[in-house]
C-alpha positions in Angstrom: -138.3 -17.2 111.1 -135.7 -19.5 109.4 -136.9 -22.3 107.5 -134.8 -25.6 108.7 -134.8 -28.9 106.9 -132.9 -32.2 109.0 -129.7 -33.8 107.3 -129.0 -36.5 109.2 -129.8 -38.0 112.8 -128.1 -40.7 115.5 -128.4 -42.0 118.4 -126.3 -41.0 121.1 -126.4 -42.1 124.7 -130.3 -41.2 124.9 -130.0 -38.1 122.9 -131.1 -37.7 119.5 -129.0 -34.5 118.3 -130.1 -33.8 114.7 -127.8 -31.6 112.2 -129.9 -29.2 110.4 -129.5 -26.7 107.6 -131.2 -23.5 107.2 -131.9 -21.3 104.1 -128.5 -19.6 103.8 -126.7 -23.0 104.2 -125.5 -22.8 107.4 -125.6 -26.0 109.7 -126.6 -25.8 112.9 -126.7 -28.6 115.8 -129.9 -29.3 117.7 -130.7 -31.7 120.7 -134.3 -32.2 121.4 -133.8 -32.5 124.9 -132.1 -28.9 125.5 -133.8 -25.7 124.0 -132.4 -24.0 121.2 -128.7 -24.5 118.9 -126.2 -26.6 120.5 -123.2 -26.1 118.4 -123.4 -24.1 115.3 -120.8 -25.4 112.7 -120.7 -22.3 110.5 -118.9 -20.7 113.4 -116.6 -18.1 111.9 -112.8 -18.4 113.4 -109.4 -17.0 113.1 -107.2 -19.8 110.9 -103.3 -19.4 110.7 -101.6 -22.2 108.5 -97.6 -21.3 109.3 -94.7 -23.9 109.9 -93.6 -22.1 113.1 -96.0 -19.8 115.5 -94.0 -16.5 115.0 -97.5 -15.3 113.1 -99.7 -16.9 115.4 -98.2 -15.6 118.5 -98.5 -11.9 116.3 -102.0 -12.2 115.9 -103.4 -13.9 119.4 -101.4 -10.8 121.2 -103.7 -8.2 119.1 -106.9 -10.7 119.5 -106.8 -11.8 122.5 -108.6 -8.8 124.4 -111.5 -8.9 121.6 -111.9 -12.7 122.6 -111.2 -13.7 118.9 -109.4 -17.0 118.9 -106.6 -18.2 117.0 -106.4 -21.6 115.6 -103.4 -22.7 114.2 -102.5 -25.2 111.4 -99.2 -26.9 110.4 -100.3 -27.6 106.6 -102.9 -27.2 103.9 -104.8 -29.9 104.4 -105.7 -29.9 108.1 -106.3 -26.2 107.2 -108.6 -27.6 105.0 -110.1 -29.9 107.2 -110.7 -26.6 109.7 -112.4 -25.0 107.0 -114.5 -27.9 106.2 -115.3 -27.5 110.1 -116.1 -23.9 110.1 -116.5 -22.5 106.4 -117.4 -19.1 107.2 -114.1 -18.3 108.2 -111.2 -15.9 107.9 -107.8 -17.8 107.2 -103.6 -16.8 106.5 -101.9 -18.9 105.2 -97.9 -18.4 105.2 -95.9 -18.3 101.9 -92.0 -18.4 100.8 -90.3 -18.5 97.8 -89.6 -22.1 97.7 -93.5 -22.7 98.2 -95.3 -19.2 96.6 -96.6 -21.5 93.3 -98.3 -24.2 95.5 -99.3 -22.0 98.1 -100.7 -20.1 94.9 -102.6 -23.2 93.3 -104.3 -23.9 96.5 -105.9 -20.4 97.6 -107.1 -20.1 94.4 -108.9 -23.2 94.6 -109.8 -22.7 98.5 -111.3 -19.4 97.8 -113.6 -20.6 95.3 -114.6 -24.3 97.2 -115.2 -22.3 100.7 -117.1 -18.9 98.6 -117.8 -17.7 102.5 -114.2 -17.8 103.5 -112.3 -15.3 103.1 -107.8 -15.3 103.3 -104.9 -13.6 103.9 -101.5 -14.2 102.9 -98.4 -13.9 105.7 -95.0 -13.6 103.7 -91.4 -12.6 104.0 -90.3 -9.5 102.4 -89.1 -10.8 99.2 -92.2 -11.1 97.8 -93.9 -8.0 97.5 -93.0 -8.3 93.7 -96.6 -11.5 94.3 -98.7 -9.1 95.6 -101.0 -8.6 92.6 -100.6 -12.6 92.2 -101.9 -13.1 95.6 -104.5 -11.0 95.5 -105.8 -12.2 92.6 -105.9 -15.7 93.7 -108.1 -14.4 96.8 -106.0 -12.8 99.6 -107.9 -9.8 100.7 -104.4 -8.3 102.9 -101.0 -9.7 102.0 -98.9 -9.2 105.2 -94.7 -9.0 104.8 -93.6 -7.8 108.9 -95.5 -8.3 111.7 -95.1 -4.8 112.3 -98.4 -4.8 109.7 -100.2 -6.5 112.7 -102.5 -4.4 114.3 -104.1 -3.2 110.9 -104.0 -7.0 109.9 -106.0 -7.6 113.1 -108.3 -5.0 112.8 -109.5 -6.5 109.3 -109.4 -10.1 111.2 -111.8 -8.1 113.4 -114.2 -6.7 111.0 -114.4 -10.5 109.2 -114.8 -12.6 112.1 -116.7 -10.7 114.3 -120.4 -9.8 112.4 -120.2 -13.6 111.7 -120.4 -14.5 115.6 -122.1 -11.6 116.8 -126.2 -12.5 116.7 -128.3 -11.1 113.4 -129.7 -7.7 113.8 -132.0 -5.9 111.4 -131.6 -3.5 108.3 -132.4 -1.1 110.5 -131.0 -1.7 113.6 -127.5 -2.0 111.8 -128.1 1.4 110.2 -128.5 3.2 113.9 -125.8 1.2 115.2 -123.7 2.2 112.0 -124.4 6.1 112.7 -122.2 8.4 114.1 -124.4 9.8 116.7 -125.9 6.5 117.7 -124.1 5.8 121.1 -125.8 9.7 122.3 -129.6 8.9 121.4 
């Protein structure tokens, strides 16, 4: 049983939906008038920040079929604002030359405000010499072609998806986990 404790409540058109948080921080939605979560804001999603969609249209090809999402951003701060939104999730964020300092600056900062988030970087080739740099700033994958896509989106994969999939045991994860599960 999760403990719960209310934030904050409002009316709204007969429905009093009340925003609570449970022990591991997470915020979660409730009406009293329909049974159970209504909207969980610690949703984990897919966040590309890219001026163009040449990434973004990478990534939903290989995500698509897994029903992961992508949500794309045109710059940092409504990024930001979609982190704010849903901090548990995975986010790329593109990088050049002309913008590799900022673009430096700010993942180091994101990665420490939104500790439950975790990033990738999408560059061009040039800058493999920023890998390290990236890295350590908080960029668990550093992507240079989108020939690197289906291993990008297999790591995509293993972030988002234990974040949406519903809470399982110690133990039940450990027979899941096994390689002989799926015959017993």
């Amino acid at each position: 049983m999760r403990s719960i404790t209310i934030r904050s409540r409002r009316q709204v058109r007969g429905v009093l939906p009340m925003t609570m948080v449970d022990r591991d921080g997470d915020c979660v939605s409730v009406s009293p008038n329909v049974p159970g979560p209504v909207m969980s804001m610690s949703e984990a999603h897919f966040i590309i920040c890219e001026k163009a969609n040449r990434w973004a249209v990478a990534f939903r090809r290989q995500l698509r079929p897994v029903g992961i999402r992508v949500h794309e951003t045109r710059s940092l701060d409504h990024c930001h604002r979609e982190l704010t939104k849903a901090p548990r999730s995975l986010f790329a964020v593109e990088v050049d030359p002309e913008t590799l300092a900022r673009r430096l600056r700010w993942l180091w900062h994101t990665t420490r405000s939104f500790s439950r988030a975790r990033a990738m970087v999408v560059a061009c080739r040039g800058l493999e010499p920023a890998d390290l740099m990236l890295r350590e700033a908080g960029a668990l994958h550093v992507l240079y072609s989108r020939r690197g896509i289906a291993p990008a989106a297999r790591l995509v994969r293993r972030v988002i998806e234990p974040e949406i999939s519903a809470p399982i045991g110690a133990r039940q994860r450990i027979w899941a986990e096994l390689p002989f599960a799926e015959r017993m």
